[in-house]
N, C-alpha and C positions, 0 to 999 in steps of 0.2 A: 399782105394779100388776103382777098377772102378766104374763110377757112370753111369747111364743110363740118355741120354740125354731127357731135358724135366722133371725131376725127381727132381731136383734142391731143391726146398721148401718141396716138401715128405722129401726128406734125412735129410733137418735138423729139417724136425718136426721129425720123426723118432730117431733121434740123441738125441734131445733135451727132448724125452718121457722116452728114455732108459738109461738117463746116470742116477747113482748110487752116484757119488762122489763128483764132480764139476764141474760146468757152469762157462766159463769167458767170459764174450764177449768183448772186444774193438773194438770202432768205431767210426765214425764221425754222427753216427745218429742209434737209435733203436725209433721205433714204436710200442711201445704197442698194439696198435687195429689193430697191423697187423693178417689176416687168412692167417697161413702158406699152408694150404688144405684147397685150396677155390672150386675143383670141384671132391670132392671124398664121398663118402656115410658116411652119421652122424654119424654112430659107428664107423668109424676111424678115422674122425676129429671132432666130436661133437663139431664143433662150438667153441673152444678154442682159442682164441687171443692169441701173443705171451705172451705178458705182464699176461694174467691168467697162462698160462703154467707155466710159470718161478716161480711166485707166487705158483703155485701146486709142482712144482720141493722142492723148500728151503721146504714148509711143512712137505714134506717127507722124509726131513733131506740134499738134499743136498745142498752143499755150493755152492750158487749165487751169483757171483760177475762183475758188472757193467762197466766200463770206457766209458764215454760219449766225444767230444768235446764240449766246451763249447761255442754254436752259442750267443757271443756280442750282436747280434738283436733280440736273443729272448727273454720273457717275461713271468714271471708267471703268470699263469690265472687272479690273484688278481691286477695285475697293471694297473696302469689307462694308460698308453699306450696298453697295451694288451685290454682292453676295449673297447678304441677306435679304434683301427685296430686290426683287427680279425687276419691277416696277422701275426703281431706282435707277438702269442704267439708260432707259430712252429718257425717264424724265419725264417730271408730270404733263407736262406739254406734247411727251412725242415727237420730241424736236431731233434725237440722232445723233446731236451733235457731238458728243465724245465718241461715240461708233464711227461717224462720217470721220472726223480727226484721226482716229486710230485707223481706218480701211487707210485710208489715202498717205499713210505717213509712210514714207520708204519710197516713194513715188517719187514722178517727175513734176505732179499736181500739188499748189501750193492752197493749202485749208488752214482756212482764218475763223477762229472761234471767238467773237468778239460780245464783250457783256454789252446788253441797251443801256443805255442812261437815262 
C-alpha cells in the first residue's frame, strides 16, 4: 500500500504490533533499543524497543524468526576484547549482531547469526 512520506518507522511499528502469524526479518543488522516512535504520544508507542516488541509478538503466539550477518569484529559482551574496546562489541559495522543473539536467547524467537560468504 501507499505509505505517507515521513511515516517510515510508524508503518512498521504499526506492521509489527498487528501481525498475528509471522515476523521474519533478514538483515545485515537489527538493534534491539531501537524506538521505532520516538516522537508520538505514550499510549501509541509506550516506550517499546524493537527487541521488547518482538519479544511481546512470539508471547502472544507469533512465530519470530531472525537472520543476522555475522559482523567478524564483533564481540560478545563477556570477551576480553569486548572489554577492552567498547567499539568491539556492535562491531565495526554496527551490525548488533551478538547483542541481537544474546537479548533474544532464552526466548521463544529463534536468531540466526549467519557469516556472508
Amino acid at each position: 500500500p501507499f505509505r505517507q512520506e515521513g511515516k517510515c518507522w510508524e508503518d512498521i511499528y504499526l506492521a509489527l504490533r498487528s501481525a498475528q502469524q509471522v515476523i521474519l526479518i533478514a538483515g545485515w543488522s537489527l538493534w534491539t533499543d531501537l524506538h521505532l516512535l520516538r516522537y508520538r504520544p505514550v499510549d501509541l508507542a509506550g516506550f517499546t524497543t524493537l527487541g521488547t516488541l518482538l519479544k511481546e509478538k512470539s508471547e502472544e503466539g507469533v512465530l519470530v524468526r531472525i537472520l543476522l550477518w555475522d559482523d567478524y569484529t564483533s564481540f560478545s559482551s563477556g570477551s576480553i576484547f569486548a572489554l577492552l574496546f567498547r567499539k568491539l562489541r556492535t562491531g565495526i559495522m554496527d551490525t548488533h549482531d551478538k547483542q541481537s543473539r544474546s537479548f533474544f536467547s532464552g526466548s521463544k524467537i529463534q536468531c540466526e547469526v549467519v557469516r556472508r560468504v
